[in-house]
N, C-alpha and C positions, 0 to 999 in steps of 0.2 A: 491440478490436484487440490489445491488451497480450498478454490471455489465448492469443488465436491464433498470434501472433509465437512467445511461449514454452512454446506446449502444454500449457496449463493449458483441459483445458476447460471449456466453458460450462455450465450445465446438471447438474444432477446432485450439485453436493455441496450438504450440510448448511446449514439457516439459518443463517449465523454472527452476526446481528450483529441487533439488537432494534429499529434504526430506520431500515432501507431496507426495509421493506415496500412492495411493490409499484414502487418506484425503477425506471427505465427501464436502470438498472445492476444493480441487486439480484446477478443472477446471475454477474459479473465480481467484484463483493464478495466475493459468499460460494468463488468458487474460488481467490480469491489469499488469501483467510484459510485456506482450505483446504490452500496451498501456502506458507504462511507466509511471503507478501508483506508484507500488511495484518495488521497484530495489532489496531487499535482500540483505541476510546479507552475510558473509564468501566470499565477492568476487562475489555477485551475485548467487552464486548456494545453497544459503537456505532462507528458507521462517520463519521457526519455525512457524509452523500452530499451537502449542498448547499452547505457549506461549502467555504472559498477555501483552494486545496492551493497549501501555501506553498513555497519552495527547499528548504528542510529535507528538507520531505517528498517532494518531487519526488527527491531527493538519494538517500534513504531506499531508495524502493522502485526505483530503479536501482541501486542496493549488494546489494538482498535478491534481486531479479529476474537479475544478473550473476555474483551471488555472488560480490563484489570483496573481497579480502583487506582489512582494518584499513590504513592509512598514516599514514606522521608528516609524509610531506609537507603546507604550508601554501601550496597552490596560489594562493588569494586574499585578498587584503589588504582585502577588506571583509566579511569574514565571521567576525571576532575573536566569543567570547561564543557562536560558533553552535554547536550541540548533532549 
């Protein structure tokens, strides 16, 4: 759905990443690594597709996917320590 919204398509780019083989996702992976959503973990060559996608990271790839400027705003008081 992500990839559709922001015209990343499906299909077509490059294995990026050593442990979504055959993944019901794989091909969403390897396009937003392609568009430098998703960078990956272990040095770029893991995704962990089954792994629990935390606020961080949810945070994350709506910054890279809107392409949102840096801010010093501190919009939430329970998010002290968050990266």
């Amino acid at each position: 759905m992500l990839t559709q919204a922001f015209g990343m398509p499906r299909g077509g780019a490059p294995d990026g990443f050593d442990d979504d083989d055959g993944h019901r996702w794989e091909d969403w992976f390897d396009a937003a690594k392609q568009h430098g959503v998703v960078t990956g973990y272990g040095g770029g060559t893991e995704v962990r597709p089954d792994a629990v996608i935390t606020r961080d990271n949810v945070s994350l790839l709506l910054v890279r996917l809107f392409d949102l400027p840096p801010s010093d705003v501190d919009a939430f008081s329970d998010d002290d320590g968050s990266s």
